[in-house]
N, CA and C atoms as a LAMMPS dump frame, in Angstrom:
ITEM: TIMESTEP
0
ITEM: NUMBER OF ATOMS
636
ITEM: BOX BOUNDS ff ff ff
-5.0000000000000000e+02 5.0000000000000000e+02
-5.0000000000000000e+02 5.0000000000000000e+02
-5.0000000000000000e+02 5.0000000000000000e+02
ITEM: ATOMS id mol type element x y z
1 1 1 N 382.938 -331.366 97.472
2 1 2 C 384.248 -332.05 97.497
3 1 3 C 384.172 -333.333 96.668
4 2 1 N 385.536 -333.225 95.879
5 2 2 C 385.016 -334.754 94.888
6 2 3 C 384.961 -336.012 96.084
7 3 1 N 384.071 -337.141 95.528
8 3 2 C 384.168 -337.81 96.371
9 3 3 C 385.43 -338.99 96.709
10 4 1 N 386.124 -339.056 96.03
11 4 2 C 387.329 -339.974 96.149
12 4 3 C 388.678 -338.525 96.253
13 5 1 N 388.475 -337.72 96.595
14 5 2 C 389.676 -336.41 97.067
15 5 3 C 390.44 -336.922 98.234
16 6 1 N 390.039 -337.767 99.257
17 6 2 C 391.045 -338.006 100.415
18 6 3 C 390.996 -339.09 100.436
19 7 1 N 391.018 -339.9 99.004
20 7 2 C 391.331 -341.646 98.904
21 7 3 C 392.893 -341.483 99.081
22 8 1 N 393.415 -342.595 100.268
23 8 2 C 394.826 -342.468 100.489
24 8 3 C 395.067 -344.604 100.301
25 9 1 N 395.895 -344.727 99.398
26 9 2 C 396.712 -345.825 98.961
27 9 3 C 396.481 -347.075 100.338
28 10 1 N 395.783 -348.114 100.294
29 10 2 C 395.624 -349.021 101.59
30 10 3 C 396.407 -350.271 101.207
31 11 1 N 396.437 -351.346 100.19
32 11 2 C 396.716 -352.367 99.737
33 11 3 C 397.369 -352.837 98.455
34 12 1 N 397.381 -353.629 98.383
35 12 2 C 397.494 -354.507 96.577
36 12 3 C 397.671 -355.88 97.029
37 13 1 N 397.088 -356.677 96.254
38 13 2 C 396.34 -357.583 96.254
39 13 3 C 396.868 -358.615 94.544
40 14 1 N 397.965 -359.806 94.972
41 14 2 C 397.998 -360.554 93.816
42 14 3 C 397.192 -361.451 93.703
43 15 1 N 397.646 -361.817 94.937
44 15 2 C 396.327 -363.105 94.885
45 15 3 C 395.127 -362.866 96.214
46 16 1 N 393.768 -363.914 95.545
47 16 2 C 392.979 -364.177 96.66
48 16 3 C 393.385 -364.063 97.526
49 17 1 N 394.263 -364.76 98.503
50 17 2 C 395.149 -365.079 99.814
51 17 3 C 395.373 -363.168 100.202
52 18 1 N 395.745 -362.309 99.385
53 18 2 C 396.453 -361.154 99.601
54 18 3 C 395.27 -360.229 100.219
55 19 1 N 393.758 -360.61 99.901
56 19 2 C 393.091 -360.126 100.349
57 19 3 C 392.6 -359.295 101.343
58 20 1 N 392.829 -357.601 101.848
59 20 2 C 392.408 -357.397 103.287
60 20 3 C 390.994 -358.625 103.225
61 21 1 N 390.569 -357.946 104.813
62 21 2 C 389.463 -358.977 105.481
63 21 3 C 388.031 -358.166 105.015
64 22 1 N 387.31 -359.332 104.516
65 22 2 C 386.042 -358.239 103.929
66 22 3 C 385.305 -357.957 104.961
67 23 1 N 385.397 -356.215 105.532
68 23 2 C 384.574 -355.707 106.016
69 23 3 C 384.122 -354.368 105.371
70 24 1 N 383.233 -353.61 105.658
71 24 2 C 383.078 -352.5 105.656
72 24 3 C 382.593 -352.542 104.132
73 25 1 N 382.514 -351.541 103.227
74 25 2 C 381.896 -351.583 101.638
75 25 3 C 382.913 -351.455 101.017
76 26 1 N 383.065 -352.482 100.119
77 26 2 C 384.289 -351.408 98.778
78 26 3 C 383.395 -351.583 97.666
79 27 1 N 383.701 -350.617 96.461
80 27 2 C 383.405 -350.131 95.311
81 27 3 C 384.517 -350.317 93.943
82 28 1 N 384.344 -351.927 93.382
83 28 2 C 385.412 -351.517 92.494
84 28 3 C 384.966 -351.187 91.007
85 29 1 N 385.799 -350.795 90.849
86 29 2 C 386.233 -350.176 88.995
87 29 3 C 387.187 -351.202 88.223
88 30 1 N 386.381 -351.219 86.891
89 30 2 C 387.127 -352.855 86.156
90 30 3 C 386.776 -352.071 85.056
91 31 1 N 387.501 -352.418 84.291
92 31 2 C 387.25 -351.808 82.587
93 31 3 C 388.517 -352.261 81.452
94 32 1 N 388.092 -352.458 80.505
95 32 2 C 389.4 -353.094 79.36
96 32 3 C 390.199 -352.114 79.46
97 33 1 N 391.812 -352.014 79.041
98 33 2 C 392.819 -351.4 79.051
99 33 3 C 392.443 -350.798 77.667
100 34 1 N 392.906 -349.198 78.018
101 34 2 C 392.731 -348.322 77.918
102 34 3 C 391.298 -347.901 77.238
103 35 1 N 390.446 -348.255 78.146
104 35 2 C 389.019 -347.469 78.027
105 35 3 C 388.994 -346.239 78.888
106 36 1 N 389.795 -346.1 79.493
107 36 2 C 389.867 -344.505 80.321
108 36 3 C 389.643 -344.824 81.849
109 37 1 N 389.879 -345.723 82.747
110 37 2 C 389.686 -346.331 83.426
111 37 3 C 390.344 -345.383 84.883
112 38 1 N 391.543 -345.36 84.654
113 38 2 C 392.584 -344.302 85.3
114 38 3 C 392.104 -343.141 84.841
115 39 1 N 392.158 -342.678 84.314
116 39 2 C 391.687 -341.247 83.786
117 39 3 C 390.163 -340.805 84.692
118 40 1 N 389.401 -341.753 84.228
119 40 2 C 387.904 -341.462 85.083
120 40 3 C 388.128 -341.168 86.399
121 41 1 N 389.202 -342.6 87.259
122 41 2 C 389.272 -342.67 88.581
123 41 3 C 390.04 -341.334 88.97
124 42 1 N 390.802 -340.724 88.203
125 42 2 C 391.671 -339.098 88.53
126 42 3 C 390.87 -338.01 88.764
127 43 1 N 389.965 -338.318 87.534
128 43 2 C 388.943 -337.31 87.214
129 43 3 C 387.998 -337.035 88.779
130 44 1 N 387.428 -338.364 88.824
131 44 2 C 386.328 -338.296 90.129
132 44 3 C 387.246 -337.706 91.79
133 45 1 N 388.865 -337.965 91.53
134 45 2 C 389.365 -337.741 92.781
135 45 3 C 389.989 -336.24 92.23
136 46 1 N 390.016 -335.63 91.204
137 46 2 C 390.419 -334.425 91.308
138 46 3 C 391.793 -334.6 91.712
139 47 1 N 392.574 -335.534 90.996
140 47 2 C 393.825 -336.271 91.799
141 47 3 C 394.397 -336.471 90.207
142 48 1 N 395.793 -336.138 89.844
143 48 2 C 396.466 -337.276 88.595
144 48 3 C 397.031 -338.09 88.683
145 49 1 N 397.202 -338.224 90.243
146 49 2 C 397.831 -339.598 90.528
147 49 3 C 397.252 -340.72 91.335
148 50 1 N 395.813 -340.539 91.15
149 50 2 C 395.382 -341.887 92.488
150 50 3 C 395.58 -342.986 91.532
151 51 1 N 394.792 -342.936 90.196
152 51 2 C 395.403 -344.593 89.956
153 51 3 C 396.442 -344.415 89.388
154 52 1 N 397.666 -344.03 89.637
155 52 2 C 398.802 -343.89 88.407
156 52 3 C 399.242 -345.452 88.429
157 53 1 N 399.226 -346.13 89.391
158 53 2 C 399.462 -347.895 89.222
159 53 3 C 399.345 -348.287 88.19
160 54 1 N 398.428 -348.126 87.582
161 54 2 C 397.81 -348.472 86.181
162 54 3 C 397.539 -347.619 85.048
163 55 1 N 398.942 -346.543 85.175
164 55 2 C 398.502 -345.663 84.076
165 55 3 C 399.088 -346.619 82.793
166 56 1 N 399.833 -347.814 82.611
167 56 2 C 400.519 -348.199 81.467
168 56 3 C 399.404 -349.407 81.513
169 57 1 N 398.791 -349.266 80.164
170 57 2 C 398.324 -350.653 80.049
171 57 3 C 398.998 -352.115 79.945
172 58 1 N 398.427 -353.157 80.81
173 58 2 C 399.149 -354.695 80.782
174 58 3 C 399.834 -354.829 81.662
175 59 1 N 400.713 -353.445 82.602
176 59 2 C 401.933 -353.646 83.273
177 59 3 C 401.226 -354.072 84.357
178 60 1 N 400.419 -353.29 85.049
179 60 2 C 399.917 -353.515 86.259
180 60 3 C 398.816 -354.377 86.589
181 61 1 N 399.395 -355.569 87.609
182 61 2 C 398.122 -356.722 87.586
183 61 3 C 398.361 -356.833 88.841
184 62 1 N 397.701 -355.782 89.342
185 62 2 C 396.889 -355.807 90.745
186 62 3 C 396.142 -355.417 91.286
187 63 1 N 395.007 -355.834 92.575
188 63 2 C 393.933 -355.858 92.934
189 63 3 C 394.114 -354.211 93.465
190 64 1 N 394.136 -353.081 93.796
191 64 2 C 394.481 -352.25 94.597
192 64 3 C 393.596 -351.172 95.534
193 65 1 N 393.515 -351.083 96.706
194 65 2 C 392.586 -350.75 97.382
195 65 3 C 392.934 -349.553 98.09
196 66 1 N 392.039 -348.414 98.068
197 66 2 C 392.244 -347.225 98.574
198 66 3 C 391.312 -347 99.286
199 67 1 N 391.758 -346.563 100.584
200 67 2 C 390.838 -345.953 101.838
201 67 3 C 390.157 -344.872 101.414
202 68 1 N 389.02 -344.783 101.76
203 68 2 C 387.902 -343.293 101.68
204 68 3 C 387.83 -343.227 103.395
205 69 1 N 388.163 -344.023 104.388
206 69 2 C 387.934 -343.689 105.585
207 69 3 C 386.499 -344.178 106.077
208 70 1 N 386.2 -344.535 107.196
209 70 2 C 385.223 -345.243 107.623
210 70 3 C 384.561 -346.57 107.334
211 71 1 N 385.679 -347.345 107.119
212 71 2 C 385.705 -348.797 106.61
213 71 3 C 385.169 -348.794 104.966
214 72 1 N 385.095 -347.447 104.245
215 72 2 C 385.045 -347.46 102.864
216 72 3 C 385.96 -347.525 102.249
217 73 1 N 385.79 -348.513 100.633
218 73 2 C 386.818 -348.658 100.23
219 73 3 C 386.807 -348.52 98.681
220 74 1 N 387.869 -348.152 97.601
221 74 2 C 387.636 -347.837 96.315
222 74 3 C 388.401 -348.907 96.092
223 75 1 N 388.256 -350.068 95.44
224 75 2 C 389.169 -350.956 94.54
225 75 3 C 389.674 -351.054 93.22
226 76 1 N 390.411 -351 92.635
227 76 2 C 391.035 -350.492 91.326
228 76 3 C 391.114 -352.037 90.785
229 77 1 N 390.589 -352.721 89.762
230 77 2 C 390.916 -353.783 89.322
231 77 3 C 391.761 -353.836 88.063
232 78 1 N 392.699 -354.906 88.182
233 78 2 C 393.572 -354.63 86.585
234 78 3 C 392.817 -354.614 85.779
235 79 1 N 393.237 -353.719 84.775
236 79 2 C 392.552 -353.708 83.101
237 79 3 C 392.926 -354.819 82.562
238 80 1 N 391.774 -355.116 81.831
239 80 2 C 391.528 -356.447 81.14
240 80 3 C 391.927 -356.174 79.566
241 81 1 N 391.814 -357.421 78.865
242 81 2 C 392.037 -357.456 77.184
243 81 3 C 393.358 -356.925 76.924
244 82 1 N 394.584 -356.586 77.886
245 82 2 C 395.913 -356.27 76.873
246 82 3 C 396.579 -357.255 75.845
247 83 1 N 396.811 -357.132 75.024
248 83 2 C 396.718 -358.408 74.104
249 83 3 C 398.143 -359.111 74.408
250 84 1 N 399.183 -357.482 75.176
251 84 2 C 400.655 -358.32 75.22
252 84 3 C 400.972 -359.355 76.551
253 85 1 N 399.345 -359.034 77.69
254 85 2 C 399.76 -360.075 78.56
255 85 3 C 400.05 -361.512 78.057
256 86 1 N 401.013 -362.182 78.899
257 86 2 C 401.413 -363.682 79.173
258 86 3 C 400.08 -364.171 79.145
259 87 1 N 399.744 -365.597 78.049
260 87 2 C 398.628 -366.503 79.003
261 87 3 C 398.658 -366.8 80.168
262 88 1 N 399.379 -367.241 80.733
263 88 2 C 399.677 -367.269 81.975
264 88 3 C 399.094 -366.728 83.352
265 89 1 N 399.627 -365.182 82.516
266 89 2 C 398.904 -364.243 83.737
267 89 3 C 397.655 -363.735 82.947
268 90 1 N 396.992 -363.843 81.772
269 90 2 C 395.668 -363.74 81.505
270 90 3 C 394.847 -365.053 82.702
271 91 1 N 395.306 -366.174 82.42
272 91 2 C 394.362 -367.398 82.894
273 91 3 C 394.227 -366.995 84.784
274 92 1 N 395.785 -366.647 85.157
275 92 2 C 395.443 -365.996 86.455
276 92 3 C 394.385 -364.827 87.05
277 93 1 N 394.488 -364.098 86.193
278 93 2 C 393.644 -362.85 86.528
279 93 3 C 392.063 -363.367 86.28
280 94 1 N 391.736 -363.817 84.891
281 94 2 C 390.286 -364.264 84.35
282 94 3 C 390.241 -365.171 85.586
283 95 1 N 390.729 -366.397 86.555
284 95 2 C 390.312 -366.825 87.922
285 95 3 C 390.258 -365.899 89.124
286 96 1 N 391.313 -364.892 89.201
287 96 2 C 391.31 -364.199 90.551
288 96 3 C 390.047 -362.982 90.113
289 97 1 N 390.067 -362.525 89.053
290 97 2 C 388.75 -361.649 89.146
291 97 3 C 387.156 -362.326 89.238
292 98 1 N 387.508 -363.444 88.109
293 98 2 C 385.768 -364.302 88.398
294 98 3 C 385.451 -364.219 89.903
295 99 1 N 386.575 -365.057 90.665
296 99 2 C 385.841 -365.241 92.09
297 99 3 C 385.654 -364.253 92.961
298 100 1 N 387.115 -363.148 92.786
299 100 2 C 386.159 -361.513 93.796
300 100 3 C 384.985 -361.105 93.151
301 101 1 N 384.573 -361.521 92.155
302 101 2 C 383.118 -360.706 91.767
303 101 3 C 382.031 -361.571 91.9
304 102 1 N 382.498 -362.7 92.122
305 102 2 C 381.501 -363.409 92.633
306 102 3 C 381.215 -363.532 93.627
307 103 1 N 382.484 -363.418 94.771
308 103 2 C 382.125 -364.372 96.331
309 103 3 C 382.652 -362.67 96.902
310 104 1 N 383.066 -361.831 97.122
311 104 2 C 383.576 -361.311 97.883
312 104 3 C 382.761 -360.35 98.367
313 105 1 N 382.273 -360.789 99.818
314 105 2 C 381.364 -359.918 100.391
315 105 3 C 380.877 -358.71 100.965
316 106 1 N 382.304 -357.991 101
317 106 2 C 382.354 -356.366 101.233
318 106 3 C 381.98 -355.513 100.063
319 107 1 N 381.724 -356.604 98.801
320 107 2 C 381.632 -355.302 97.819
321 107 3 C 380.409 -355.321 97.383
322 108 1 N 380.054 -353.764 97.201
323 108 2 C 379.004 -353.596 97.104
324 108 3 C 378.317 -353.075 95.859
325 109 1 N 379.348 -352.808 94.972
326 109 2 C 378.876 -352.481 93.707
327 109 3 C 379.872 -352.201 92.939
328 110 1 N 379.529 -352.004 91.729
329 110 2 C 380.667 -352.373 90.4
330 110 3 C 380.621 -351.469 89.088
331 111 1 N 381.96 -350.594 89.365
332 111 2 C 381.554 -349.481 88.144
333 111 3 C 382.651 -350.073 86.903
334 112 1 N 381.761 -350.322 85.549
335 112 2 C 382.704 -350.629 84.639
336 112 3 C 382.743 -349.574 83.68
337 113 1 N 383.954 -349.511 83.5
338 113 2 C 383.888 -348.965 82.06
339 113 3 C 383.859 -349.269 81.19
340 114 1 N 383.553 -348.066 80.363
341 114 2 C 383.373 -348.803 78.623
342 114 3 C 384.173 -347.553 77.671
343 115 1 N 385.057 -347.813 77.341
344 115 2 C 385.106 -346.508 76.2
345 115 3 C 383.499 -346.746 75.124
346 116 1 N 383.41 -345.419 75.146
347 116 2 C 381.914 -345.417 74.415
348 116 3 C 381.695 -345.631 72.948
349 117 1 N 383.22 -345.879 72.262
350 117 2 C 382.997 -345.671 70.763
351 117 3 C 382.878 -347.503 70.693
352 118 1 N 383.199 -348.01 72.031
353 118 2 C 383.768 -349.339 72.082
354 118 3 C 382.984 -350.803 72.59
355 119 1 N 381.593 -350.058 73.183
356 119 2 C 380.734 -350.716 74.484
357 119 3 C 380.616 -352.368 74.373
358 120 1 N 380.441 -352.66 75.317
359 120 2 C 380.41 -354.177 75.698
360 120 3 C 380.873 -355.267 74.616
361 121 1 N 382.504 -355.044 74.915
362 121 2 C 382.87 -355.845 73.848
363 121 3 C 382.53 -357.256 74.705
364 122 1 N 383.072 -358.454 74.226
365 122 2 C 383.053 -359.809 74.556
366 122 3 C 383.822 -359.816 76.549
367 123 1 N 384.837 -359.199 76.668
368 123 2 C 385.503 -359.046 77.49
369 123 3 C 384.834 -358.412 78.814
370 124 1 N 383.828 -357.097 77.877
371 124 2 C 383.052 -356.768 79.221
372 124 3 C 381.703 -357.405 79.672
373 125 1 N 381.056 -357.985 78.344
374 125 2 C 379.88 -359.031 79.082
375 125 3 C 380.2 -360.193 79.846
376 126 1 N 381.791 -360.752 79.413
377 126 2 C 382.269 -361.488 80.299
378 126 3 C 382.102 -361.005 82.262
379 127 1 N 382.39 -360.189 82.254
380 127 2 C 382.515 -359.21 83.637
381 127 3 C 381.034 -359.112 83.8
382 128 1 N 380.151 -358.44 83.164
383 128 2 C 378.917 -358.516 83.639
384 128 3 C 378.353 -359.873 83.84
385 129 1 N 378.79 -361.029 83.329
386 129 2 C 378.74 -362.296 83.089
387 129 3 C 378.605 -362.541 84.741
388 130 1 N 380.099 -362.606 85.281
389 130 2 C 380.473 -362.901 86.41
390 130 3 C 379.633 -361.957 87.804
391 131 1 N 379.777 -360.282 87.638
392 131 2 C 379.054 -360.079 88.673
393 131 3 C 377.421 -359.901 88.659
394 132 1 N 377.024 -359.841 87.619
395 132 2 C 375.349 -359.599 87.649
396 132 3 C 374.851 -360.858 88.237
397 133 1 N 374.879 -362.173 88.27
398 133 2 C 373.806 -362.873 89.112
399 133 3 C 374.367 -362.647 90.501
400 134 1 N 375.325 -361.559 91.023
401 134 2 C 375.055 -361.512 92.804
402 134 3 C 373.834 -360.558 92.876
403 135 1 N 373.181 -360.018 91.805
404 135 2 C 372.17 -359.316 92.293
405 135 3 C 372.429 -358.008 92.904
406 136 1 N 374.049 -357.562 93.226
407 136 2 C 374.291 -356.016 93.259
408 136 3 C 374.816 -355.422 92.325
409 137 1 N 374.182 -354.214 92.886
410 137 2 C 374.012 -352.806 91.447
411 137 3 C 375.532 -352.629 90.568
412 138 1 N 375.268 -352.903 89.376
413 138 2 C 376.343 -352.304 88.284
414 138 3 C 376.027 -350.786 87.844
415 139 1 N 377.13 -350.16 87.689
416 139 2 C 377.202 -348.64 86.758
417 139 3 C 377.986 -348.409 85.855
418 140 1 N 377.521 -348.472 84.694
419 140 2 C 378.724 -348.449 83.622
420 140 3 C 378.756 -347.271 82.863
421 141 1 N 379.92 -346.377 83.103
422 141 2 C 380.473 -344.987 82.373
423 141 3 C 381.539 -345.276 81.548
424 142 1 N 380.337 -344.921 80.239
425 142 2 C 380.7 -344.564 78.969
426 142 3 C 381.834 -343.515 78.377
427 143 1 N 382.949 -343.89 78.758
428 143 2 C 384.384 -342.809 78.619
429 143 3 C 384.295 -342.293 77.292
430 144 1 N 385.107 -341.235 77.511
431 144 2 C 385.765 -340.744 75.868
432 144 3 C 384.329 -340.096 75.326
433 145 1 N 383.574 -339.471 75.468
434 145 2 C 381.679 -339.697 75.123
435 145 3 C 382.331 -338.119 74.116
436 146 1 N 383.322 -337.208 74.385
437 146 2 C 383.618 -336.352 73.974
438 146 3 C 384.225 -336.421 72.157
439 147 1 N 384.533 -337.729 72.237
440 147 2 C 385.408 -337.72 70.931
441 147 3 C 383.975 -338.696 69.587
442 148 1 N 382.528 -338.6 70.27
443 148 2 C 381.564 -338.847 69.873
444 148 3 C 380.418 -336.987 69.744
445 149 1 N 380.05 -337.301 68.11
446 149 2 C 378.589 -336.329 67.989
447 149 3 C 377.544 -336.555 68.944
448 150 1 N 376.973 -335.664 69.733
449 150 2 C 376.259 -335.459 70.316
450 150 3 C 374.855 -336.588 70.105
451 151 1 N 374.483 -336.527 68.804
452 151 2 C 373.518 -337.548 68.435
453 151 3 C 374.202 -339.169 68.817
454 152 1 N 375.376 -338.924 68.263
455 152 2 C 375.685 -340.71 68.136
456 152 3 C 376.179 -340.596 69.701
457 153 1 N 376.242 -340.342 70.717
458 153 2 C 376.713 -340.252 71.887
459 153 3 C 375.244 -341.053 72.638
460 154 1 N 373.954 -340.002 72.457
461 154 2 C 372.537 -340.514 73.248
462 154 3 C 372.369 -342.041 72.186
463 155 1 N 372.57 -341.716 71.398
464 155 2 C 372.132 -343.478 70.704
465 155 3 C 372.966 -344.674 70.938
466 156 1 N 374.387 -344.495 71.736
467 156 2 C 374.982 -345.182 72.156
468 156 3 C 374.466 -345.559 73.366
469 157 1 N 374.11 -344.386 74.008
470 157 2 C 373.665 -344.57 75.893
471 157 3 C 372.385 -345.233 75.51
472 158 1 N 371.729 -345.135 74.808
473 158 2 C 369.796 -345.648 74.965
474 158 3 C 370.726 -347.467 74.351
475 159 1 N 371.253 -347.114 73.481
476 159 2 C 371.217 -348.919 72.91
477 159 3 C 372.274 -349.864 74.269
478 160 1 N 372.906 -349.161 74.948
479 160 2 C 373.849 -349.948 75.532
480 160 3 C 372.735 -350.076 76.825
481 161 1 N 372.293 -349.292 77.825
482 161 2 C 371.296 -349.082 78.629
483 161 3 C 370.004 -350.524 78.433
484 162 1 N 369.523 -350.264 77.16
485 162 2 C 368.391 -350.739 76.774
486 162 3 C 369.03 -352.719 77.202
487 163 1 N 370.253 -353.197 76.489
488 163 2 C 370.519 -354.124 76.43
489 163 3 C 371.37 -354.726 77.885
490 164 1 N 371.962 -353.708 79.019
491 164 2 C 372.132 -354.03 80.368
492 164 3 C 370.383 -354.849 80.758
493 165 1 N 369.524 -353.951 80.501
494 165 2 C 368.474 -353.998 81.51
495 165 3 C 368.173 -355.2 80.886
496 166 1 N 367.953 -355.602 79.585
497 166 2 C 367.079 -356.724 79.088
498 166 3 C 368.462 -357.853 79.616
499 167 1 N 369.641 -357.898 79.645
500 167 2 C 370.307 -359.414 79.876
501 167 3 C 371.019 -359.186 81.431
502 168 1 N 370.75 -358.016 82.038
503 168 2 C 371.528 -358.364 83.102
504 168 3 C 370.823 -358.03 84.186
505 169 1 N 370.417 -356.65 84.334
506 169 2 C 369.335 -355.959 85.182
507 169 3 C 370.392 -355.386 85.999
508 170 1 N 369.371 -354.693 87.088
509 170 2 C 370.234 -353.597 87.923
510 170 3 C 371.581 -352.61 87.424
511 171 1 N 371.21 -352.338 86.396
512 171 2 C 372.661 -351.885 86.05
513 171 3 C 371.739 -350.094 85.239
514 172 1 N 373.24 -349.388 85.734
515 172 2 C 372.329 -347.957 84.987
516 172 3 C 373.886 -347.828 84.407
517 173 1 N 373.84 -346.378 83.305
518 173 2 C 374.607 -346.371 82.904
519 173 3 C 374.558 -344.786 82.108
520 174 1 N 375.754 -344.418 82.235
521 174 2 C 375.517 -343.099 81.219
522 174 3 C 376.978 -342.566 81.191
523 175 1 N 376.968 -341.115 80.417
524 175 2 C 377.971 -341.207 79.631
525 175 3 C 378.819 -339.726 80.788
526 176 1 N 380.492 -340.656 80.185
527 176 2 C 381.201 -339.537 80.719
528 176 3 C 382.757 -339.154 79.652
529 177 1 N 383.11 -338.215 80.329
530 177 2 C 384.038 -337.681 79.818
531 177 3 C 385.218 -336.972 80.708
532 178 1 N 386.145 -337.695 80.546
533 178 2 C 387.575 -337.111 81.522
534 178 3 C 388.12 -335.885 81.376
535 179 1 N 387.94 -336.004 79.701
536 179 2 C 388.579 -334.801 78.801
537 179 3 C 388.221 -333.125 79.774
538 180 1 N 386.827 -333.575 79.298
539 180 2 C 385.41 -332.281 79.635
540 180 3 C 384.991 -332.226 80.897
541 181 1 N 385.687 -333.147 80.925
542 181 2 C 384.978 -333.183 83.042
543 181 3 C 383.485 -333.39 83.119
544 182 1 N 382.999 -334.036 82.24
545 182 2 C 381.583 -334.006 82.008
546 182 3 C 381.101 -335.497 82.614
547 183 1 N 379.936 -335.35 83.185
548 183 2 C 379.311 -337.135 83.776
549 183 3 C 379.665 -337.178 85.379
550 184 1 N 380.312 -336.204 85.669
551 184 2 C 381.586 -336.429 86.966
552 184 3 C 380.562 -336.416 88.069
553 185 1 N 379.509 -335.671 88.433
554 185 2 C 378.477 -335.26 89.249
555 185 3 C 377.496 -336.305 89.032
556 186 1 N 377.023 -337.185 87.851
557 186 2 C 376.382 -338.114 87.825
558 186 3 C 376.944 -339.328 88.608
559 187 1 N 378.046 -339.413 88.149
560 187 2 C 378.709 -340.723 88.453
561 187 3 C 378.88 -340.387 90.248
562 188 1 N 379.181 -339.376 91.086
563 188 2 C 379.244 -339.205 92.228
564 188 3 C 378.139 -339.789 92.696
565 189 1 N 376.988 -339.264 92.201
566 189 2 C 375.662 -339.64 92.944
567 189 3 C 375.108 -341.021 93.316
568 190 1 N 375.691 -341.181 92.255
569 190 2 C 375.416 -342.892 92.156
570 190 3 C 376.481 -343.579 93.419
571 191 1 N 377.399 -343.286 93.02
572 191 2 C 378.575 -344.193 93.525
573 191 3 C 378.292 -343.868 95.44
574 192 1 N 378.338 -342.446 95.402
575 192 2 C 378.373 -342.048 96.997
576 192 3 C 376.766 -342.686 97.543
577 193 1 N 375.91 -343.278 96.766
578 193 2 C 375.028 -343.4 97.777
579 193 3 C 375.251 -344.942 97.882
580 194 1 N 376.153 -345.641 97.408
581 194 2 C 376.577 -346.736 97.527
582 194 3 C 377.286 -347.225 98.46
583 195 1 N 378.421 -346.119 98.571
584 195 2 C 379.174 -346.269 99.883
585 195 3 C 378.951 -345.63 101.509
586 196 1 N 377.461 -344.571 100.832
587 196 2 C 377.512 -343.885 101.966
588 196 3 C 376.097 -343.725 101.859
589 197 1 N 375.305 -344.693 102.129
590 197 2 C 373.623 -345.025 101.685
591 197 3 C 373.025 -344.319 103.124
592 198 1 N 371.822 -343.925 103
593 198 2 C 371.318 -342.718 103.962
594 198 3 C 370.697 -343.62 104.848
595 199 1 N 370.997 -344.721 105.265
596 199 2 C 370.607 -346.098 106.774
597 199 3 C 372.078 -346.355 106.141
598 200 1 N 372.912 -346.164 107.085
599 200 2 C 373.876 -346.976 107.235
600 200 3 C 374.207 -348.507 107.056
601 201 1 N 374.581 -348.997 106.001
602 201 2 C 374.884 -350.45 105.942
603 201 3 C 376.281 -351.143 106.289
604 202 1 N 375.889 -351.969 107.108
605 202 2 C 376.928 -352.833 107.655
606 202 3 C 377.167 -354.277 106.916
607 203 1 N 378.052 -354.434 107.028
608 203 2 C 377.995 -355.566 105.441
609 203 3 C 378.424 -356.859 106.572
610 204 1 N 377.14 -357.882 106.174
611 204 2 C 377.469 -358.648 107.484
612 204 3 C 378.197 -360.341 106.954
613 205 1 N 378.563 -360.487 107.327
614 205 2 C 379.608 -361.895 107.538
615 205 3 C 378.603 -363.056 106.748
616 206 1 N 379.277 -363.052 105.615
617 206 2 C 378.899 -364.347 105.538
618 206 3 C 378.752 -365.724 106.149
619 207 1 N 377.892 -366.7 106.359
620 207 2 C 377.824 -367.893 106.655
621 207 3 C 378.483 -368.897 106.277
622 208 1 N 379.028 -368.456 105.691
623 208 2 C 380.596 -369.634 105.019
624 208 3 C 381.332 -369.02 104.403
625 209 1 N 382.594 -368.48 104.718
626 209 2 C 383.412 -368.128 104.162
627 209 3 C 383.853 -368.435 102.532
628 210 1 N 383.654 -367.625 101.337
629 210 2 C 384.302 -368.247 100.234
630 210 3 C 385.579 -368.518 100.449
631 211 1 N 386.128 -369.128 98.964
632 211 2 C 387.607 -368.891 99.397
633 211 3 C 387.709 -367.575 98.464
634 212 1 N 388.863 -367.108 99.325
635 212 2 C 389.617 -365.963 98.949
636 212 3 C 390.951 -365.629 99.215
């Protein structure tokens, strides 16, 4: 069964303040507009509409959180880099995302995307910027890997791979495809033992509340 198949719609989230209460694990997904971001998240739920929120790039700027059930949670973060957002609401979002990826303690790991012809532009080391010194695991799937030669596809994954581990660490990464349905079983493995790790993890209360 895919693993996000009975993700059912929980929240949205403008601001910090809008925040459910961090318990239980969530798992979010952040990636520049239109790196395949929605597409992946359809793909893994076997769904064309779980993220449709954000099928238009720029429109949608919100935090959005979907139940998997048992205090698990999938978070959808707005796509970043649309060039037609407002400064305004760029300067808002670049603050409300820095600090959930920094302080927010239910989450437990962070899948970014990358379109693969496209990898770690300025925008996404920014993001790795922000969550790699909490020291939990990043996974970054390489979209679109289909509209790449087979050769230039593995030389993308070894050079992008090679340069997570040397500036950020904990981070794995490999390639997928929405098109082909291809990566879909990798990316499960990873992700489900995150939310559903074989000792049960309880994600415990911080000692001082950030703000949020």
């Amino acid at each position: 069964m895919p693993l996000f198949q009975n993700a059912t719609f929980h929240i949205s989230a403008h601001h910090l303040s809008d925040l459910p209460p961090p318990f239980g694990i969530e798992v979010a997904f952040a990636g520049r507009s239109n790196a395949g971001k929605s597409s992946a998240l359809n793909t893994m739920a076997n769904h064309n509409r779980l993220a449709f929120v954000s099928k238009q790039p720029g429109r949608t700027q919100l935090i959005n959180f979907f139940s998997l059930g048992g205090d698990r949670f999938l978070v959808d973060l707005p796509g970043y880099g649309y060039a037609k957002v407002p400064e305004s609401m760029r300067k808002h979002w670049q603050m409300t995302l820095s600090n959930y990826l920094s302080h927010r303690s239910s989450l437990y790991g962070l899948v970014l995307v990358m379109d693969s012809r496209h990898p770690l532009t300025p925008l996404d080391r920014q993001m790795l910027d922000w969550f790699g010194p909490s020291g939990k695991p990043i996974h970054v799937l390489l979209t679109k890997s289909d509209k790449l030669s087979r050769s230039a596809a593995m030389l993308t994954l070894n050079a992008v791979r090679k340069e997570l581990n040397t500036t950020w660490g904990n981070c794995s990464v490999q390639l997928f495809s929405s098109l082909k349905k291809q990566g879909v079983e990798e990316a499960e493995a990873v992700i489900g033992k995150w939310l559903f790790p074989p000792q049960d993890h309880t994600t415990e209360e911080p000692s001082e509340s950030p703000a949020e």
